[in-house]
VOBA-1610 file (N, C-alpha, C; in pm, whole numbers, padded with zeros to 5 digits, always signed):
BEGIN
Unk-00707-00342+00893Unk-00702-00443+00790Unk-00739-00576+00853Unk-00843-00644+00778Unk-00840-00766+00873Unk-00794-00908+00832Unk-00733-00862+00713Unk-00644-00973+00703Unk-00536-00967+00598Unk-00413-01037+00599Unk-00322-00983+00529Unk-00292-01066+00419Unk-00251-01020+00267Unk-00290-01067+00149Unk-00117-01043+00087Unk-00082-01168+00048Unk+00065-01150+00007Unk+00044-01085-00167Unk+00139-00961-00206Unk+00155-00947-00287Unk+00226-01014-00419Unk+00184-00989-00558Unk+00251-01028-00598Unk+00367-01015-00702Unk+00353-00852-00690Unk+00453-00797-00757Unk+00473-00641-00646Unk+00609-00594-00676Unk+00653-00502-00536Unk+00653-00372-00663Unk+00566-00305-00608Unk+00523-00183-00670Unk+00671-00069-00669Unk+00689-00003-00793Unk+00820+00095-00842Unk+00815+00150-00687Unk+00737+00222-00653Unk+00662+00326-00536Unk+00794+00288-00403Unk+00778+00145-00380Unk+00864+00091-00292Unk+00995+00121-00267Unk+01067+00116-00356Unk+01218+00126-00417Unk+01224+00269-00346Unk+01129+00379-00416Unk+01136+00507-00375Unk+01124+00535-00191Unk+01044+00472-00138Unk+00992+00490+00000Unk+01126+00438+00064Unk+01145+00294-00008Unk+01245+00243+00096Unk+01419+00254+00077Unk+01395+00322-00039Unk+01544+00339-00100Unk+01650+00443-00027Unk+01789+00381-00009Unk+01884+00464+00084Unk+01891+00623+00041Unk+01895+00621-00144Unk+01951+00703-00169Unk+01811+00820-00247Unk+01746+00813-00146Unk+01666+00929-00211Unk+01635+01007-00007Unk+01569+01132-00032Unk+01578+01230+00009Unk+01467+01208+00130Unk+01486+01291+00272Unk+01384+01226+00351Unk+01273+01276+00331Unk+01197+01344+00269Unk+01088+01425+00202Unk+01030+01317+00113Unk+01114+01299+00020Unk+01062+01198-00112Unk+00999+01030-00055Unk+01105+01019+00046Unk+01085+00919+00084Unk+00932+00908+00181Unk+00917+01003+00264Unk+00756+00991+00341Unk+00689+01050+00255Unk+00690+01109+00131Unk+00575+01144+00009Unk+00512+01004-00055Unk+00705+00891-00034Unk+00633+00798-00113Unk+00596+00653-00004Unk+00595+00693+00135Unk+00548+00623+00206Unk+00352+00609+00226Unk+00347+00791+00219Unk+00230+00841+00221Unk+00131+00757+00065Unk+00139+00750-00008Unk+00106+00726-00141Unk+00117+00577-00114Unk+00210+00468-00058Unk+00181+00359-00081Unk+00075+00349+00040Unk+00088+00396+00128Unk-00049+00382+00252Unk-00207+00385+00205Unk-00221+00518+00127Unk-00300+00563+00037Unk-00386+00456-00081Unk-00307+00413-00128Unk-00295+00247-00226Unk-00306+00167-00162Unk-00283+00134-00046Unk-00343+00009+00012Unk-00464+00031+00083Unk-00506+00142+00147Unk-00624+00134+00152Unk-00719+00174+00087Unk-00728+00200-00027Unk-00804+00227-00175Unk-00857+00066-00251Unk-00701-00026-00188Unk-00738-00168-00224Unk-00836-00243-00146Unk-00770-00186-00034Unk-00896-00277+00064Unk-00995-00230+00094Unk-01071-00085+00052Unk-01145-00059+00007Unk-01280-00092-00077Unk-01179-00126-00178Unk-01250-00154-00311Unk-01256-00382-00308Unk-01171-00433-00249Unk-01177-00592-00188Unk-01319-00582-00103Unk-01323-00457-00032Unk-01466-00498+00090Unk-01570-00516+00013Unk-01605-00476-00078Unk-01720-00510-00178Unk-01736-00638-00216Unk-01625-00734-00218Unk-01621-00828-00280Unk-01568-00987-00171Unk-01621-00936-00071Unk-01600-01024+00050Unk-01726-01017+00112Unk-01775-01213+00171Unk-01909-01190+00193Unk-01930-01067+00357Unk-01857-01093+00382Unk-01860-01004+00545Unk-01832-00912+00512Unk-01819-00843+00395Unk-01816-00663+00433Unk-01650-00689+00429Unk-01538-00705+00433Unk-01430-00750+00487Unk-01396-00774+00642Unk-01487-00796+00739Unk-01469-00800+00842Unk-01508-00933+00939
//
C-alpha cells in the first residue's frame, strides 16, 4: 500500500473480526474478507491516481 487513507465509516465486517465474543474461525474468515476489501479498494483507487498508485 503506498499510502494510507483514513476511513470513514468502520465497516459491520470489523465488529466480527475484532469482536471478543465470536469464534476463532469466524473471526480469521472475517479478517480474511476485510484484507480482501481493502485490496479490491486499492485496486480499483490505482486507476485513479496519476502514478499508477505508486
Amino acid at each position: 500500500m503506498a499510502h494510507l487513507q483514513t476511513t470513514t465509516r468502520v465497516p459491520a465486517l470489523w465488529a466480527v473480526a475484532y469482536g471478543p465474543r465470536r469464534s476463532g474461525t469466524v473471526r480469521f474468515l472475517a479478517r480474511c474478507l476485510l484484507r480482501v476489501r481493502t485490496f479490491a479498494r486499492d485496486l480499483a483507487l490505482t486507476d485513479h491516481t496519476g502514478s499508477g498508485g505508486y
